[in-house]
Structure formats: C-alpha cells, structure tokens
C-alpha positions as CSV (number, residue, x, y, z in Angstrom):
1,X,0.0,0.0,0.0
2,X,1.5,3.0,-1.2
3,X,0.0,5.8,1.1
4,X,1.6,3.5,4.2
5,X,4.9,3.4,3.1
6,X,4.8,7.3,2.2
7,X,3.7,7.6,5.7
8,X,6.7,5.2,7.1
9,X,9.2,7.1,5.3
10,X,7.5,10.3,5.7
11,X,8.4,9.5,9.7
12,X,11.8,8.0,9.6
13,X,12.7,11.2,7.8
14,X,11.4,13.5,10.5
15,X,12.7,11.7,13.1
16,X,16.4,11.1,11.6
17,X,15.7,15.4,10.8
18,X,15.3,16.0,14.3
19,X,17.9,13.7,15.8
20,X,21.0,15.1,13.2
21,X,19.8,18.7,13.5
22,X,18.8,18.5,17.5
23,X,15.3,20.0,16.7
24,X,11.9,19.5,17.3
25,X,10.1,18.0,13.8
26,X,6.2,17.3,13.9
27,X,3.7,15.6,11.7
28,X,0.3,17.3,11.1
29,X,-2.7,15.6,13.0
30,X,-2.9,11.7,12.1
31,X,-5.8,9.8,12.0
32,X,-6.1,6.6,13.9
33,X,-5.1,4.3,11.4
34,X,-2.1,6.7,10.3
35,X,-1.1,6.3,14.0
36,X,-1.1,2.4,13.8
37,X,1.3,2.5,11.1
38,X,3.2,4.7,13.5
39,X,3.2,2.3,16.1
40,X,4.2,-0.3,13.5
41,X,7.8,1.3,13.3
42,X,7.6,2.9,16.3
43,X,10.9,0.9,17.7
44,X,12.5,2.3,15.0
45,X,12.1,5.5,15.5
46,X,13.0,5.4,19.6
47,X,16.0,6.9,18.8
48,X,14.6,10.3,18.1
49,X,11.8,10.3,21.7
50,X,8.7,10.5,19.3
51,X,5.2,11.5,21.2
52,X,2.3,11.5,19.9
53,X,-0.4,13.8,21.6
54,X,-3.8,15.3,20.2
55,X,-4.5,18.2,22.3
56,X,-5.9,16.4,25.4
57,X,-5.7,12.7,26.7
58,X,-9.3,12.1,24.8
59,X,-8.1,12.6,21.4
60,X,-8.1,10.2,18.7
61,X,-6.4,13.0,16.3
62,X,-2.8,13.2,17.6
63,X,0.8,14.8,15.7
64,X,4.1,12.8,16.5
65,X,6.6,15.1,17.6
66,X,10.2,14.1,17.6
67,X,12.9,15.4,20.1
68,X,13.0,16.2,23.9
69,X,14.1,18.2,26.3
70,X,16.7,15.9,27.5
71,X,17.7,15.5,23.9
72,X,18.3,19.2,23.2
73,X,18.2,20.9,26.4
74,X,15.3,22.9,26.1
75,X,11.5,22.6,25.8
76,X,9.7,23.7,22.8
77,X,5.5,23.6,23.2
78,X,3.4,21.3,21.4
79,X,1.9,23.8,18.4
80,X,-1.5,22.9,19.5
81,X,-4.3,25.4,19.4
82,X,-7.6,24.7,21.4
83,X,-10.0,26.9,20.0
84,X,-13.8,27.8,21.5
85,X,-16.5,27.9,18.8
86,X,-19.6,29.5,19.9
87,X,-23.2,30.9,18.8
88,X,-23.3,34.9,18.4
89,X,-26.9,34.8,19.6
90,X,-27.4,31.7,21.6
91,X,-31.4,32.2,21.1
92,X,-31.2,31.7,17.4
93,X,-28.7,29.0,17.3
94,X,-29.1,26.1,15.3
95,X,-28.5,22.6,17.4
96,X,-25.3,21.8,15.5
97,X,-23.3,18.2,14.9
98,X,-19.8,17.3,14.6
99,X,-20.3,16.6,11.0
100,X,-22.0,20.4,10.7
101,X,-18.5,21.9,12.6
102,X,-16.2,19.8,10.6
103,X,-18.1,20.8,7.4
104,X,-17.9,24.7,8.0
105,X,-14.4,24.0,8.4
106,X,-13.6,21.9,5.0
107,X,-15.5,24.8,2.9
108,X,-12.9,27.2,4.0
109,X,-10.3,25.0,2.5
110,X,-8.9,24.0,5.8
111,X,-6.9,20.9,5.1
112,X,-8.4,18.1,7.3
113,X,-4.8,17.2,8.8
114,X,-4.4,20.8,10.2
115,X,-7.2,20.1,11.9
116,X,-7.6,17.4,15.2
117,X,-10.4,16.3,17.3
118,X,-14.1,18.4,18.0
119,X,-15.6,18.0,20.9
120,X,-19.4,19.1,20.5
121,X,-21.5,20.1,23.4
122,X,-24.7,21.0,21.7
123,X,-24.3,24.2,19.7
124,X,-21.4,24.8,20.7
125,X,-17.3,23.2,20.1
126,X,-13.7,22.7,21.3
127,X,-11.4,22.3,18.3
128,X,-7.8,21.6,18.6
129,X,-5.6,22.7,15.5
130,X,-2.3,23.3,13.8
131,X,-1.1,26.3,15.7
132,X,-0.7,28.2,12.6
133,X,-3.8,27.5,11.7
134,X,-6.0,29.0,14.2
135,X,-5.6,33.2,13.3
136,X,-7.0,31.8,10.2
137,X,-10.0,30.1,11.5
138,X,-10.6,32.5,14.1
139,X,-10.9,35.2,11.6
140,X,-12.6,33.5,9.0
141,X,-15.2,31.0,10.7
142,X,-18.4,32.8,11.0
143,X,-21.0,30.6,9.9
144,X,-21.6,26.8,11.1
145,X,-25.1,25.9,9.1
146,X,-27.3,28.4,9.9
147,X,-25.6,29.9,13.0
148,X,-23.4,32.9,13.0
149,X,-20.4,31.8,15.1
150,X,-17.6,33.6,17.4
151,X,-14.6,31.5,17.6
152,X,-11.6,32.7,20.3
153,X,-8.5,30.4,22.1
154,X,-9.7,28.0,24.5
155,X,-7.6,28.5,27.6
156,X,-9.5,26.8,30.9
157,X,-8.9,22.9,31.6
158,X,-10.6,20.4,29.2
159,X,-14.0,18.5,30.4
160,X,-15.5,16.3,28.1
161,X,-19.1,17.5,27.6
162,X,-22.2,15.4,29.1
163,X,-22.7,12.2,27.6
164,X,-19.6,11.8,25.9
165,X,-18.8,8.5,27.4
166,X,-21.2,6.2,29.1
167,X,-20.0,3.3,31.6
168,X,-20.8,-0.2,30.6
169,X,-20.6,-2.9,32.9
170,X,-20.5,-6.9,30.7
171,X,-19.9,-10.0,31.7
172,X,-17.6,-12.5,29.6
173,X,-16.1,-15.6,29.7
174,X,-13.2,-14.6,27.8
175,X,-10.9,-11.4,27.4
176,X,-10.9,-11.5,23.6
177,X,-11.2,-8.5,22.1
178,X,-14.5,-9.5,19.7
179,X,-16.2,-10.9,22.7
180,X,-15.9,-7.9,24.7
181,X,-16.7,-6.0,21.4
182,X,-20.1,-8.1,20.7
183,X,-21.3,-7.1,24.5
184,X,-20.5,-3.3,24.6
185,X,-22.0,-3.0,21.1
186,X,-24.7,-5.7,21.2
187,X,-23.6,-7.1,18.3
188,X,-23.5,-11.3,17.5
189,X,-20.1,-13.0,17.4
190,X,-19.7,-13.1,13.5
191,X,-20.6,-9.3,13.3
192,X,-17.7,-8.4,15.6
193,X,-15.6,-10.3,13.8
194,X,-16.3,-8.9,10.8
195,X,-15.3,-6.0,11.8
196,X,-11.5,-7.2,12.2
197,X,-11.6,-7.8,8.4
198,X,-12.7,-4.6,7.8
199,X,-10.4,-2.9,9.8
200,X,-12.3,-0.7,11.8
201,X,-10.3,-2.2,15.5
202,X,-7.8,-0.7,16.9
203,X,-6.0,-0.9,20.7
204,X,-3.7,2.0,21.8
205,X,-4.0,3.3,18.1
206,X,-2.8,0.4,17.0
207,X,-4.8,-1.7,14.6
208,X,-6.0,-4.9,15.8
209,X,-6.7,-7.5,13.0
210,X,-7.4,-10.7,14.7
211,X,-10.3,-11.4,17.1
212,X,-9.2,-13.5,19.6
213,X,-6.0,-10.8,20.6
214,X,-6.7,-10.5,24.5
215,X,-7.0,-7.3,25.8
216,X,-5.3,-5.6,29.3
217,X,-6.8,-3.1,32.2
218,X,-6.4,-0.1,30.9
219,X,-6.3,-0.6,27.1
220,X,-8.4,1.7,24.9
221,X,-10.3,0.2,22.7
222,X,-12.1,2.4,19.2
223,X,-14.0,1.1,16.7
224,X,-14.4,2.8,13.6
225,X,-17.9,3.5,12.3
C-alpha cells in the first residue's frame, strides 16, 4: 500500500531530521489508522523520543513530535491550538453536529490534517488545530449551518461535555477483544468479527486484525464507524 509506506518514510525522515539537527520536527494531525502505522515502526524511531499527543488525553487526532528536552536541552510547546467555537446569539442557534462543525471548516479549505479532534456540546465546540492555523480560522469561521459563530482560544482545563462517554458494565467468559466488542456494542459473534476484516479495531492506536488478541486493564479500545 503506497500511502503506508509514504507515511513510514514520511516519519523516519522527521525523526532522523530531528535527531542530526537536535530540533523539534512534527507531523500534522494523524488519523487513527495513520497512527497504527506509526506504532508499527515505532521501535525504529526510539532513537529520536517520538510522542504523539492530540491536544488532550481524549483525542483520537494526535501529531508525533520528535525530540525532547533531554535530547536538546530545552523545551519547545506542542503547536496545538484549542480553539472555543460558539453561537453569536445563543437564542437563534441552530442545534449543530460534529459533521455540521467539521463541514464549515472543509468549505474554507482547511486541510483536514491541520485540523484534530471536536468536541461538541450542543451548539457549541472545542477544536484543537495546527497552531498556525488558528488566526485563520478565528478570523474566517463565522458561519456553522445556519448559525453565526464567534470563535476565540480555548484556555481553561478540558472537560468532556455530558454524555460523551457512558459506563458499561458486561460480563464474559473470555478477554478476547470481539467478545468484549459483541457485548459493549450488542452485536452477534460473526458481526464483531467482521469487523476485524474490515479494519475498523484498533488498541492504543494500534490496529488490531485478529479477534481473539486478548485485551489488558487499561487498554483503549475504538471502533471505527
């Protein structure tokens, strides 16, 4: 697959950048799959103290950065942007979507790897972004659907919104990842595991293409839609 091994390459020569000129190098956001390939090679790349970090420790989005403070005796911040999108006039405000936020972005031409995670809370959103991106969106972003919008840096402490997560308590006889998959999502057997095949598993960002992998406390578990 060509777009992987563009990705691997496009890595090992940010990292080996970084480690011969002892400077920070950084990908744009990477979607989760993009990060499995990362974690593919990641042992490769130790040499140059990659981290990979979205904005908060809820994101799926994240950019690798290579380099460290004990690497090059100085600390250089992430160039992460939180950014708070909100209604003008909360009374006339549309009840808005993910999709409707993302969407308002794309039709400014906003490449969608500048751009991480959104968090919705009903009309209103937390985006994280490229650090040079977020003058541009700031000014720019004025419209989401039918809502005139305000956007300005986010600066107080992330909490997800309401409802974002939902605690699930199962039962099972085994620890294999499509079994615990089938409960949470109340699917049969053979759906779960068809969703190995399509690829759509993935533990710590890292794809997961067999079913009966057994799973850890404290592994994070995403299935794509």
């Amino acid at each position: 697959m060509a777009d992987d091994a563009l990705l691997k390459n496009r890595l090992k020569e940010l990292a080996e950048r970084s480690y011969s000129a002892s400077r920070y190098t950084y990908t744009n956001f990477l979607t989760e799959a993009e990060l499995s390939e990362f974690m593919e090679i990641k042992r490769e790349l130790d040499y140059a103290s990659p981290v990979a970090f979205g904005g908060n420790d809820y994101c799926e989005r994240k950019l690798i950065r290579f380099g460290s403070s004990e690497d090059f005796g100085y600390e250089e911040p992430l160039p992460i942007t939180a950014l708070l999108i909100t209604p003008l006039n909360e009374k006339f405000a549309d009840d808005l979507s993910h999709r409707d936020f993302l969407g308002a972005l794309m039709n400014l031409g906003i490449e969608r790897e500048t751009l991480g995670d959104i968090f919705v809370d009903s009309n209103r959103a937390i985006l994280y972004c490229i650090e040079s991106m977020a003058e541009y969106i700031i000014e720019n972003l004025t419209r989401v659907r039918h809502t005139t919008v305000m956007v300005k840096p986010f600066t107080e402490e992330f909490v997800l919104p309401e409802g974002s997560l939902e605690d699930v308590r199962i039962q099972i006889s085994s620890e294999r990842i499509d079994a615990i998959i089938a409960r949470v999502y109340k699917l049969s057997r053979e759906s779960a595991q068809g969703l190995f095949k399509e690829q759509k598993v993935f533990v710590n960002s890292k794809l997961v293409v067999t079913p009966d992998t057994k799973v850890k406390t404290g592994d994070r578990v995403s299935v794509r839609g």
